[in-house]
LOVO-402613 format. One record per atom (N, C-alpha, C): residue number from 1; chain; x, y, z. Coordinates in nm, 4 decimals, padded with zeros to 6 digits, m for minus. Example, Ala and Ser with C-alpha at 12.3 -4.5 7.8 and 13.67 -1.06 7.14 Angstrom:
<nodes>
fiti:fiza:u:v:w
1:A:01.3190:m00.5690:00.7800
1:A:01.2300:m00.4500:00.7800
1:A:01.3200:m00.3300:00.7800
2:A:01.2850:m00.2250:00.7080
2:A:01.3670:m00.1060:00.7140
2:A:01.2900:00.0030:00.7870
</nodes>
This chain:
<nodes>
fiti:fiza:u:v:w
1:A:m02.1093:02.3124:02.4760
1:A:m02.0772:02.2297:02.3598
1:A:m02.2077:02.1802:02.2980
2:A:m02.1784:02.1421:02.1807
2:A:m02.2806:02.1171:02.1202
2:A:m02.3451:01.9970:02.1015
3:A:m02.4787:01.9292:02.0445
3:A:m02.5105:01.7832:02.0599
3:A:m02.4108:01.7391:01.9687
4:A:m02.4225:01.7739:01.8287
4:A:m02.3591:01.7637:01.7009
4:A:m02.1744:01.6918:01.7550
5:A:m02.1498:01.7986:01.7622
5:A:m01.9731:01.8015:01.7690
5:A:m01.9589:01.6748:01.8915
6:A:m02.0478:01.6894:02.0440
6:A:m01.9938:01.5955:02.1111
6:A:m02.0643:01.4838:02.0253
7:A:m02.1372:01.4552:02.0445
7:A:m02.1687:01.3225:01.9215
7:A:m02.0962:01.2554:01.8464
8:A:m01.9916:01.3231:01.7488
8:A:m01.8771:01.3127:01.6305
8:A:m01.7757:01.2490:01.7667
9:A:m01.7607:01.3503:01.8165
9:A:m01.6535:01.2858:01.9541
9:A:m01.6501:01.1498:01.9618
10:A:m01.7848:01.1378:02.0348
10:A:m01.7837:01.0237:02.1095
10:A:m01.8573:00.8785:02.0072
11:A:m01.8540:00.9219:01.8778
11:A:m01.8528:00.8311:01.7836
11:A:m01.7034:00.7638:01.7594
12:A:m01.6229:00.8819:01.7331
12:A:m01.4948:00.8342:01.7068
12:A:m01.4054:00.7787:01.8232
13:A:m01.4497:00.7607:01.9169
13:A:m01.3977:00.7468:02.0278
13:A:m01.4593:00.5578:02.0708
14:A:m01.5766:00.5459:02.0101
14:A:m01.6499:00.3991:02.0618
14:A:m01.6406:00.3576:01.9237
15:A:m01.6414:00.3947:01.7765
15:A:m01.6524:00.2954:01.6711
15:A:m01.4883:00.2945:01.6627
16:A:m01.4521:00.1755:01.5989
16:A:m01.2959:00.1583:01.5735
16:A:m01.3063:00.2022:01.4559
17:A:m01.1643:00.2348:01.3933
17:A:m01.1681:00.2503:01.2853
17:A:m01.1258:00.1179:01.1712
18:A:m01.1598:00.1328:01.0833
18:A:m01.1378:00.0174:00.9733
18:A:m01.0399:m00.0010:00.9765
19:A:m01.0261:m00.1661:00.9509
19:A:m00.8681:m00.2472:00.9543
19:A:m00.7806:m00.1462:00.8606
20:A:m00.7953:m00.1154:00.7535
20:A:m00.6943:00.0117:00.6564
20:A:m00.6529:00.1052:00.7613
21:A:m00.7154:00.1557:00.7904
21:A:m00.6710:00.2983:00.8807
21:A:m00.5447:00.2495:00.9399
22:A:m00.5863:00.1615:01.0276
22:A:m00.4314:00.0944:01.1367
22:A:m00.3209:00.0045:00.9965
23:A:m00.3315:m00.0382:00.9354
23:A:m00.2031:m00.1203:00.8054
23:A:m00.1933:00.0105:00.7023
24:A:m00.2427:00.1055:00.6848
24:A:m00.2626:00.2086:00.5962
24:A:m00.1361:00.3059:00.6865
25:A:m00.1501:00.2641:00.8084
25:A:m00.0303:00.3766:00.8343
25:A:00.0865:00.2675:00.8627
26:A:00.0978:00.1781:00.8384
26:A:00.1971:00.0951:00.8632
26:A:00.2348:00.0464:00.7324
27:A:00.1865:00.0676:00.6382
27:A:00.1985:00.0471:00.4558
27:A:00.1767:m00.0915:00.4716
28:A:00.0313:m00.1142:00.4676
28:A:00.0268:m00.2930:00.4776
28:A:00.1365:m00.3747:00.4431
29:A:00.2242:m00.3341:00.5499
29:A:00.3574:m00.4359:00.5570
29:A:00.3542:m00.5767:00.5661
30:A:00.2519:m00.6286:00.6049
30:A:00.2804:m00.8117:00.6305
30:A:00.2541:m00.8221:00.4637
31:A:00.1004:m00.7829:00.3973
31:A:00.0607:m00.8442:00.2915
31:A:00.2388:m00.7942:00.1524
32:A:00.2702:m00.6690:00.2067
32:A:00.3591:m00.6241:00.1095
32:A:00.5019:m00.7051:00.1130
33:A:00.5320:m00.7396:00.2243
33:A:00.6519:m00.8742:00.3025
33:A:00.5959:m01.0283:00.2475
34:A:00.4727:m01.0480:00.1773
34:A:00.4759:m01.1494:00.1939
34:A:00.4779:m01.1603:m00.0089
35:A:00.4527:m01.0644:m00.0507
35:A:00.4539:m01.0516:m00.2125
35:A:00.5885:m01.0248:m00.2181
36:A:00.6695:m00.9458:m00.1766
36:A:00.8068:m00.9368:m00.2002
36:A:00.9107:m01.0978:m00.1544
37:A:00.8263:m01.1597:m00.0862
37:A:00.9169:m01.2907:m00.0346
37:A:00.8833:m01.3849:m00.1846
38:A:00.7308:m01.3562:m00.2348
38:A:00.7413:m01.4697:m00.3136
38:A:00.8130:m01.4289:m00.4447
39:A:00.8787:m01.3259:m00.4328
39:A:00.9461:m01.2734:m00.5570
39:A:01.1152:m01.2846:m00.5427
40:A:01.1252:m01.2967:m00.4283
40:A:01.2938:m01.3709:m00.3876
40:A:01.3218:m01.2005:m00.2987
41:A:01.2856:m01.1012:m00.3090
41:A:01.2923:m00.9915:m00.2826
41:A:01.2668:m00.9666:m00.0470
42:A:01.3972:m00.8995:m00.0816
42:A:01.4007:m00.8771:00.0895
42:A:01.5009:m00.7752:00.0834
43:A:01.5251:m00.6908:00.2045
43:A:01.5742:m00.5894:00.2764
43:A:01.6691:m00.5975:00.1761
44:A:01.7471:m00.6631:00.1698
44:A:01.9163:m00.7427:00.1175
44:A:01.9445:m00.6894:00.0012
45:A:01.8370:m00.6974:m00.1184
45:A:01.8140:m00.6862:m00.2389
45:A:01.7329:m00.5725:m00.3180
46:A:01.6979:m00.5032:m00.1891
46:A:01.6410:m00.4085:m00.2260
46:A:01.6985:m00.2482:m00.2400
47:A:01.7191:m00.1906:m00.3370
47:A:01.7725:m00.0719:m00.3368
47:A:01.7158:00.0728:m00.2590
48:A:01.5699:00.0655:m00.2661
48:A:01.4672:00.1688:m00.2313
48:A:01.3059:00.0971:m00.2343
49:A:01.2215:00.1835:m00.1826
49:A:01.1071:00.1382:m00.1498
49:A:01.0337:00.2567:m00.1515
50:A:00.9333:00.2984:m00.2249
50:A:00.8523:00.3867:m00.1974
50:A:00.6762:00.3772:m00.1943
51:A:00.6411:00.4068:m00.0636
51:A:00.4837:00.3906:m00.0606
51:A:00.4283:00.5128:m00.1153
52:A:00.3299:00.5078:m00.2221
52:A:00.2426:00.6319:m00.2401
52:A:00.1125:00.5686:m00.2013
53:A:00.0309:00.6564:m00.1236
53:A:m00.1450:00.6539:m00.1165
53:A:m00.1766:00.7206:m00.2035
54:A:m00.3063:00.6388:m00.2445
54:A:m00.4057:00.6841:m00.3581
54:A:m00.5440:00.7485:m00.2539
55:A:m00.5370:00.8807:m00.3239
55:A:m00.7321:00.8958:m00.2458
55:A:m00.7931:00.9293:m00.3294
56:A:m00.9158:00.9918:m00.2734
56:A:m01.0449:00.9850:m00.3340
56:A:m01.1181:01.0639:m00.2757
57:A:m01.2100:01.1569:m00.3674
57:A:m01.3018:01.2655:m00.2615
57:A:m01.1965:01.3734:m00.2891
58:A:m01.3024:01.4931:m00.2308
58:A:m01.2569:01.5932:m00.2853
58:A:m01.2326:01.6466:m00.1709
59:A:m01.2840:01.7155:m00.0604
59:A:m01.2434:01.8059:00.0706
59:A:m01.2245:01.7108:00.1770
60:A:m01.2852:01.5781:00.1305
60:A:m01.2739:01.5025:00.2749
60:A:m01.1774:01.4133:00.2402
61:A:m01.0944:01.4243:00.1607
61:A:m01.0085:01.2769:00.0816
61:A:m01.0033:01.1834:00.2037
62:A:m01.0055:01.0668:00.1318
62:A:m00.9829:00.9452:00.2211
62:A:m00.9071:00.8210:00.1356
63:A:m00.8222:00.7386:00.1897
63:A:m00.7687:00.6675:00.1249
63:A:m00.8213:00.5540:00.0624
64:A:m00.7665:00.5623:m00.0667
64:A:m00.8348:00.4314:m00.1111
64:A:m00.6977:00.3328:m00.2019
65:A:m00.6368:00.3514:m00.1560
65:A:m00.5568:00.2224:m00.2115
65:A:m00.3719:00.2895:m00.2007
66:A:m00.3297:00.1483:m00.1653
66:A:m00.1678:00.2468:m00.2116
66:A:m00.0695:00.1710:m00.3137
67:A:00.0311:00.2186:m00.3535
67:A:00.0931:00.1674:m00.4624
67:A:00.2416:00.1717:m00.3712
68:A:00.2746:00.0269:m00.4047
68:A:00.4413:00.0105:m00.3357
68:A:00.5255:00.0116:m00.4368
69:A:00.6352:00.0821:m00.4569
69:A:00.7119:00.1030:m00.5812
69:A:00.8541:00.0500:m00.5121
70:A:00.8730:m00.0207:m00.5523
70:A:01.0155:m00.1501:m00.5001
70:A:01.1373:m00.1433:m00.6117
71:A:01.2503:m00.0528:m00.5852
71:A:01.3417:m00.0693:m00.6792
71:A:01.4649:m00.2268:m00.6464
72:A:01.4501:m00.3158:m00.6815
72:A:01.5350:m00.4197:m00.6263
72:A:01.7294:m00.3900:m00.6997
73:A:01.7813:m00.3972:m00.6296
73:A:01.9546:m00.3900:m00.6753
73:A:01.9582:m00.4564:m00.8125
74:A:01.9566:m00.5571:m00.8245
74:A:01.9764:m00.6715:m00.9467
74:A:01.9469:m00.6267:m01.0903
75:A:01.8339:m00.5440:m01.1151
75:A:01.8239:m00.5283:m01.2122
75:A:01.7922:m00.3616:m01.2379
76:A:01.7633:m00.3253:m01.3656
76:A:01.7616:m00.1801:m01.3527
76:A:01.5691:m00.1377:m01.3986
77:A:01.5564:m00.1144:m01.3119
77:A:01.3574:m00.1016:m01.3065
77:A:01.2767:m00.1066:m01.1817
78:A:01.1642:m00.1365:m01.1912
78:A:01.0886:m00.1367:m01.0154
78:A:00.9913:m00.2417:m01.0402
79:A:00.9717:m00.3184:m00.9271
79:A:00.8434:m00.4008:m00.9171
79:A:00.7296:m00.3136:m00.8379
80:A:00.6673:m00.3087:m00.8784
80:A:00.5146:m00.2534:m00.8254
80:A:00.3979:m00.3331:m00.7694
81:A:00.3419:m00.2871:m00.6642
81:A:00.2330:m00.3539:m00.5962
81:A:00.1209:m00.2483:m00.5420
82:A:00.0260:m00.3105:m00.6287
82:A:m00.0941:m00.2018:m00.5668
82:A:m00.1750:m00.2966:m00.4652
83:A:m00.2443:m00.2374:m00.3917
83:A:m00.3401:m00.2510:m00.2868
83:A:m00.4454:m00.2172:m00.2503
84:A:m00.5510:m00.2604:m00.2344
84:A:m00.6781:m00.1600:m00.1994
84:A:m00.6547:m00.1527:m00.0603
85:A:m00.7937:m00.0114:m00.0031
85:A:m00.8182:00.0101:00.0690
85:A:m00.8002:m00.0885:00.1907
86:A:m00.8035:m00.2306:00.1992
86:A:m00.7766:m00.3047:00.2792
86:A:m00.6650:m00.3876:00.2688
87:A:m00.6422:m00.3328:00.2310
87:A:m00.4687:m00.3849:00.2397
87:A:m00.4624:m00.5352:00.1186
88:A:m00.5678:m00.5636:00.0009
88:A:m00.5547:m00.6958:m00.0293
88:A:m00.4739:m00.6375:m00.1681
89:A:m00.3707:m00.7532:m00.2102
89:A:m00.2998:m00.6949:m00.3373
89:A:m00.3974:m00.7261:m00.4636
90:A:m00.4214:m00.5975:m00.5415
90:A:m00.5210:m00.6348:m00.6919
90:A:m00.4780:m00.6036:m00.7743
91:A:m00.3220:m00.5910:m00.8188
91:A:m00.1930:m00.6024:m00.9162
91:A:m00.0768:m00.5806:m00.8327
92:A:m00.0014:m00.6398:m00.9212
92:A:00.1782:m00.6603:m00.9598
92:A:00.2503:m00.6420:m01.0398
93:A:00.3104:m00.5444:m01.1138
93:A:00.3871:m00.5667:m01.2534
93:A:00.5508:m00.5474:m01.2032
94:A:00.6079:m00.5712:m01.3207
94:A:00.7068:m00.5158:m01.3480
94:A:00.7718:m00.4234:m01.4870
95:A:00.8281:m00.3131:m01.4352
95:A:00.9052:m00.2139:m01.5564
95:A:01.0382:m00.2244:m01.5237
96:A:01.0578:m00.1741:m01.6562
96:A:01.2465:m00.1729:m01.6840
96:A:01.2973:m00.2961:m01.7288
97:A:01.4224:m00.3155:m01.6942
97:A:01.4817:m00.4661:m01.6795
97:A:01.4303:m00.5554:m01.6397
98:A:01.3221:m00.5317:m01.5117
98:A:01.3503:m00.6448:m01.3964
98:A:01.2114:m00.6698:m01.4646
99:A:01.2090:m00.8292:m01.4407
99:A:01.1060:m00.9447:m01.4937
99:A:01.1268:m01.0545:m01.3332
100:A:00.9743:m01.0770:m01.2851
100:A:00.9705:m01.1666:m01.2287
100:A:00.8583:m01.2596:m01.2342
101:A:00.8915:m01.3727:m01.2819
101:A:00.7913:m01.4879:m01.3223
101:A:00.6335:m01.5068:m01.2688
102:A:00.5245:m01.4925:m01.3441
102:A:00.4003:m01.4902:m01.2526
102:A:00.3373:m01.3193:m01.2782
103:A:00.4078:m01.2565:m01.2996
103:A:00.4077:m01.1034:m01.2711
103:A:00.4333:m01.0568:m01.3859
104:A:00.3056:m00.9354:m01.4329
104:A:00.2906:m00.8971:m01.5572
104:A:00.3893:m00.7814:m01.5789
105:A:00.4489:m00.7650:m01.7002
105:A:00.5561:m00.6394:m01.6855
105:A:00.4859:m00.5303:m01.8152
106:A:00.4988:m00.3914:m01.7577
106:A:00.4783:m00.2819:m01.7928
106:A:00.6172:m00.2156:m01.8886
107:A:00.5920:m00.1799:m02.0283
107:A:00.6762:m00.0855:m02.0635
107:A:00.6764:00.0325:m02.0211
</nodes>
């Protein structure tokens, strides 16, 4: 084996990986549970939920942010929540029908 390759090994093996990596596969659920609570929004009320990741880079893509697309029952549209790479929210809107106070809405 080689210096190179075991090296890479045993890098990835002693550095952790960035807080994203571990909430990136869990769809930064606390920060996304805690924007949907202040919107009255829970399991109950919610019709669908879809996480998309955003990347970046070309052969090595790596993630850089994801977008939570929240269809709630009540009204006819989606609330949206983007996220960076670390899970912090750096927008909110809403499209369609649904309007929630605080939160900018998209035609």
């Amino acid at each position: 084996m080689k210096a190179a390759p075991l090296l890479a090994i045993l890098t990835a093996l002693v550095i952790p990986w960035p807080a994203f990596a571990q909430e990136a596969r869990a769809g930064c659920t606390s920060q996304v549970a805690e924007v949907l609570q202040s919107v009255g929004l829970s399991d109950n009320n919610i019709r669908r939920k879809q996480d998309l990741r955003q990347y970046v880079g070309g052969s090595r893509r790596r993630v850089s942010g994801l977008h939570i697309w929240v269809w709630p029952r009540d009204c006819d549209g989606r609330f949206v929540i983007y996220l960076d790479r670390i899970c912090r929210v750096t927008n909110t809107y809403t499209m369609g029908e649904c309007r929630f106070e605080g939160h900018d809405h998209v035609e």
